[in-house]
C-alpha positions, 0 to 999 in steps of 0.5 A: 160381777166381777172383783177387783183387787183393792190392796192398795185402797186409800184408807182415808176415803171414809169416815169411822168414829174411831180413826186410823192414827197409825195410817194418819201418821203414815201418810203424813211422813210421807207428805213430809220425806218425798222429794227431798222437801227438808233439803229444799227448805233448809238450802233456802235457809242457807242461801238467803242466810248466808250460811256455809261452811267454814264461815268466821264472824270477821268475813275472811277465810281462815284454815282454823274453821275449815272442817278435816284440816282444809286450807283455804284458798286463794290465800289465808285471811282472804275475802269471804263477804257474806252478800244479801241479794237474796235477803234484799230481794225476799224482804223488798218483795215482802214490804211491796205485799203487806203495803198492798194488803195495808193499802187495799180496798177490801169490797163485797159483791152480790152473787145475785140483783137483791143482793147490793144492800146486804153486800154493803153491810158485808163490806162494812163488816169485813172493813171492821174486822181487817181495819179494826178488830184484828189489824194488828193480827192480820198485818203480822200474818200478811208480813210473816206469809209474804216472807214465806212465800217468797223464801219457799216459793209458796205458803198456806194460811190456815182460817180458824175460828178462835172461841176461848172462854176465861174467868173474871171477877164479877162485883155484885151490890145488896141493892142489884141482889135487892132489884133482882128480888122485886123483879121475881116477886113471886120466885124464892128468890123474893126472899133473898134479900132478907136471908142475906141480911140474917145471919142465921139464914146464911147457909139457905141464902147460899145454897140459893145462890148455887142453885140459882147461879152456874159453876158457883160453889156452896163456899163461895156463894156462902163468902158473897153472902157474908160480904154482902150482909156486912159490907153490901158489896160481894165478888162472884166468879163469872165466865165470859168469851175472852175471844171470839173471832176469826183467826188467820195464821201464816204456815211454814211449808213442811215446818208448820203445815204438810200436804201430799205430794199428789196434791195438785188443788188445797181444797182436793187435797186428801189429808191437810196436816198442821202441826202445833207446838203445845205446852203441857198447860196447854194441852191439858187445858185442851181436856177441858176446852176441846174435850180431848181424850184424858188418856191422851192428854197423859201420854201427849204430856209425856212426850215433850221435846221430842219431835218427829216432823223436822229433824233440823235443829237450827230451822228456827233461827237466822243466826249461824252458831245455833246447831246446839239449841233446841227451841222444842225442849219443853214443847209438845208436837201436836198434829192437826189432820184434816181429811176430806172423808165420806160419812156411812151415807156417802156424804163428804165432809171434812173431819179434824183428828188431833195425835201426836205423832212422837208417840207412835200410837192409836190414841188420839185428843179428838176427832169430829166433823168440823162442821165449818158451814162454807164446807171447805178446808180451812186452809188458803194457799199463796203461790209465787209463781205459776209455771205448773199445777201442783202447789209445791212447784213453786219456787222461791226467790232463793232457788231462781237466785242463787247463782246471782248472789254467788256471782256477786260474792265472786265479785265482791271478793275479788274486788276485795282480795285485789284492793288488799294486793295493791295495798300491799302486795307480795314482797320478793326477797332475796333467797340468801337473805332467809327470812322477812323483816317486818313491813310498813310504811316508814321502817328502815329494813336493812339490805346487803343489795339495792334489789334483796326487796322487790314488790310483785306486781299485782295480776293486771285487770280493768278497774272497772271490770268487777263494778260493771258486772255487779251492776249487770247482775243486779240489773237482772235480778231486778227485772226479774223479780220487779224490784227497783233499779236505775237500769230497768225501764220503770214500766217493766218494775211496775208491770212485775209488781201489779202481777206480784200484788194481784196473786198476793191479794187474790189469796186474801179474797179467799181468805177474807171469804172464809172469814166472813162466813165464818162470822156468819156462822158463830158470830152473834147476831146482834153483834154483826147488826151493830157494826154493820147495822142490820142483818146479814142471813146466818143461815148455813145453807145460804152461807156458803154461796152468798158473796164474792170477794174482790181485794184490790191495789193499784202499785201506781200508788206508790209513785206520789209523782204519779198520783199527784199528776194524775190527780192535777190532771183530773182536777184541772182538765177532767172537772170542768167538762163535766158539765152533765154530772158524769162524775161522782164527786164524793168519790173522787174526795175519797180517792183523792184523800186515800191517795195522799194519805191512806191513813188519814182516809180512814179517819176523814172519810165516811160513805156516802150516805152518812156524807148526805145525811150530815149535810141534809142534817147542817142545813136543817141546823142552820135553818133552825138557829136562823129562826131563833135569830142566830146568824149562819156561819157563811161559806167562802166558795162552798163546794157543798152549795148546789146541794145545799140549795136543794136541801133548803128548798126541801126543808122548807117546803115540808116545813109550814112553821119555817114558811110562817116564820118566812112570812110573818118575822122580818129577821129571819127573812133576812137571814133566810136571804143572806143564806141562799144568797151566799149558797148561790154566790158559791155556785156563780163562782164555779159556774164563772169558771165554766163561763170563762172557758166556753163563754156562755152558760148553758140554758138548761144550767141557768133554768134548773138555779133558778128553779132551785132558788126559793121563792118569795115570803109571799109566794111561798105562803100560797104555795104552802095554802095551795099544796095545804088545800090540794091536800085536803081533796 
């Protein structure tokens, strides 16, 4: 057999219950040193910032802050704007992105036919989640990704799941002590009671309550006995989950999070890296929490300020003056590796080891198989742009952009430098005279000749030169990117921003995937059923292949003109042909409403079958107040009455009280009557309309009301005889 030489074997490939930190640490500087990564993000910075050298606070070039004795050019004090295409740019981009994810309709198909009743409750769920339990947190990782990703052309979000366990104080009474006892008459606990109210029994009474009660001291279970006997109220300490749930953090490429420089797919990434800036509390708490190594613990917590990932100082900050501070000074650096590795059977799986990479050594806080039952890293990429395969060959607004801010700067400048020279322009004076007395408007300057001052005419150029270029520029810019401009056809901006939105949102279907079976997988199982209101399988090996996401958003939205014609379009043209019930109308409420106000949606609008069990559950009511002799409320136009019609010919014919009632008391045979007759009155006024337009009313629309009607008192006795008596064969 032959052998082949392996010097150069990738050591992450298999698993080992001790993992090589040194490697680990190896591979991530270079993830973070290749290409040039730390230069790229902080030109970006610098460009959308506006950060350069030599920049004063008062927008004028001054010789004082050029660095080696410079001297400014093209005069001292001229202009030297600070110009915000790129910042403008990034941050109209980003409202587009987190409006859509706001606005967005977040749905939930089955993989398979049998599957639509549980994809329903998996929509309920996740609509839970993002409009509900974690909107707040979502929005603020959308806005914070969407800004990553335009900046730095790319951004990873990180899908954790986040238990954190606390301590409260938990009251406790003599009578629920009491209850407990009789519950367990045959327990030592029966007895607890009257070793409570003994005081010489007090020390029993306590060591029962340790035993019986986790985490709780022989002292302080001493104290609650004595509180109990002598005021019959006690505090215990009780452990509860603070937080279970989902987490979604938005990562700063090469600050936050770190990959390879061969990776071309996040899910076949060799190493995923995230860093973490720690408290010494906090880490030592991880000793606990997460069973991290105590030596470890120790010497992480010794390491504080120091930092080994990103060696600018000022990558944090958005202002200039700020090469001085250091954010980290008492932080830790924390580093989350996350590899996809193969175990001694040849099985892959993804294994989490936690080290500090400033200390430079083997230990490490933990390392374990993650365990997450969708299998895959628990990352999730946005991609500005799509030009090549690997994710880090994005661009961001900054790189594409850079020379149009410039070239408005230029212009900007120029405008400004030449208004300050027709204002006031260079005075030529008389060599003999020496020097320049001081000018302004009304002051006397002495002459020896009519010509010792003379102003010098300012370089001639069109006044309109600099605006028109500007606005060619921006025009550019716009039709690039997709935002707004009076020059660029609206077609084109609408057509840029769909594309924007679809990436955008394809990246929360991911993530909203991840979510979901990660709720399946910890959340508890009487807590999914109610919010959702059954059972979704919590079993891992249907989680992973269970349901596809599909997040979605029309930017046509955003134009109310648009929406609001389109909507008068449907509403006066589309209704009134659809004579053959084409059209869903409980939907188009819905849309309707969520066009006007989204907001408002969530509040008004219910599914379909809770709509249908509230109206079914009103004409019961009404049914049932009109025997007691009660007078229903009358509807004017109801859009509701054909449906309503049904429902009452429903309830009454499964209902042999209300058909005696019909027959035999006289007030609410009358009711009865106004009812339907005010329910069909609603149906002849949408039906006139109809009428009015084509001039007859359809046979089949005219035989299916009167089918619907209900029939007489007296035929309505036989009928109920007859099915009665067909019942009893």
């Amino acid at each position: 057999m032959a052998e082949y030489n392996n010097d150069g074997a990738d050591q992450l490939v298999n698993a080992s219950k001790k993992p090589d930190v040194v490697y680990l640490n190896n591979e991530l500087q270079r993830s973070l040193f290749d290409y040039n990564n730390f230069a790229q993000v902080s030109n970006a910075d610098d460009i959308r910032l506006c950060r350069w050298t030599g920049q004063t606070d008062d927008g004028k070039k001054h010789s004082e802050a050029m660095p080696d004795g410079e001297q400014v050019f093209p005069f001292e004090g001229a202009s030297d704007v600070r110009t915000r295409l790129v910042d403008s740019t990034c941050n109209e981009l980003s409202c587009l992105m987190t409006t859509a994810f706001q606005r967005s309709k977040v749905n939930v198909g089955g993989t398979e036919v049998t599957d639509s009743s549980e994809a329903t409750m998996a929509t309920t769920l996740m609509r839970w989640l993002s409009e509900t339990k974690m909107s707040q947190e979502l929005l603020r990782e959308a806005q914070l990704g969407s800004q990553f990703g335009q900046q730095y052309g790319w951004t990873i979000f990180h899908v954790g799941w986040d238990q954190k366990a606390a301590v409260r104080k938990q009251k406790i009474t003599f009578e629920e002590v009491a209850a407990i006892a009789m519950q367990q008459p045959d327990s030592i606990v029966a007895g607890l009671p009257e070793m409570i109210m003994n005081p010489e029994a007090e020390d029993e009474a306590a060591n029962l309550i340790s035993a019986s009660v986790p985490d709780i001291k022989v002292s302080d279970a001493r104290k609650l006995v004595r509180d109990l006997r002598e005021t019959g109220i006690g505090e215990i300490d009780e452990e509860y989950l603070q937080k279970n749930a989902p987490a979604v953090t938005a990562l700063k490429p090469y600050q936050d999070v770190a990959i390879p420089p061969e990776t071309i797919d996040l899910q076949d990434a060799r190493v995923v890296y995230r860093r973490i800036w720690m408290t010494e509390v906090q880490v030592r708490a991880k000793e606990i929490d997460e069973n991290w190594d105590k030596e470890f613990v120790e010497m992480a917590s010794t390491m504080q300020g120091k930092q080994t990932w990103f060696g600018i100082t000022n990558d944090n900050f958005t202002i200039e003056d700020s090469s001085n501070v250091m954010r980290q000074s008492h932080l830790i650096e924390i580093v989350y590796a996350y590899a996809r590795q193969l175990d001694d059977k040849g099985v892959p799986g993804i294994y989490c080891t936690v080290f500090c990479p400033a200390a430079s050594s083997e230990l490490y806080g933990k390392h374990e198989l993650l365990g997450y039952a969708h299998g895959e890293y628990p990352f999730v990429e946005y991609r500005r742009e799509r030009i090549r395969r690997a994710i880090t060959e994005s661009r961001g607004v900054p790189q594409i952009a850079a020379t149009d801010q410039d070239e408005i700067k230029t212009q900007h400048d120029s405008i400004r430098d030449s208004t300050a020279f027709t204002t006031l322009p260079p005075i030529k004076v008389v060599k003999r005279i020496g020097g320049i007395n001081k000018v302004g408007p009304g002051v006397q300057l002495p002459v020896t000749r009519a010509d010792d001052y003379t102003w010098m005419e300012p370089p001639a150029r069109p006044p309109n030169t600099a605006f028109d270029l500007i606005r060619r520029v921006e025009a550019t810019h716009a039709a690039y990117f997709g935002t707004a401009h009076v020059d660029v056809p609206a077609i084109k901006t609408q057509l840029m921003q769909q594309n924007l939105v679809n990436v955008w949102l394809e990246s929360w279907a991911k993530i909203y995937t991840q979510m979901f079976k990660l709720c399946l997988q910890y959340m508890p199982a009487e807590e999914i059923e109610r919010v959702t209101g059954g059972q979704l399988p919590q079993n891992i090996s249907e989680i992973q292949h269970m349901f596809d996401f599909i997040v979605r958003y029309n930017v046509e939205e955003l134009d109310t003109d648009l929406v609001k014609a389109k909507l008068e379009a449907i509403t006066k043209f589309v209704i009134p042909l659809d004579t053959g019930g084409v059209i869903d109308r409980n939907k188009l409420v819905k849309i309707i409403i969520e066009a006007i106000s989204p907001e408002a949606a969530r509040e008004l609008v219910i599914d379909q079958a809770s709509a249908s069990q509230s109206l079914f559950k009103g004409v019961q009511s009404d049914i049932g107040m009109m025997m007691l002799g009660n007078e229903p409320l009358y509807v004017e136009n109801d859009p509701a009455a054909q449906t309503k019609l049904q429902y009452t010919q429903d309830v009454m014919g499964k209902n042999p009280k209300a058909q005696q009632a019909l027959q035999g008391d006289e007030l609410f045979r009358r009711l009865m009557e106004n009812y339907v007759k005010n329910l069909q009155f609603s149906v002849t006024q949408e039906e006139n309309a109809q009428i009015g337009r084509v001039g007859v009313t359809p046979v089949s629309d005219e035989m299916a009301a009167e089918a619907q009607l209900p029939p007489p008192a007296e035929e309505n006795v036989e009928m109920a005889q007859a099915e009665t008596a067909q019942g009893a064969y």
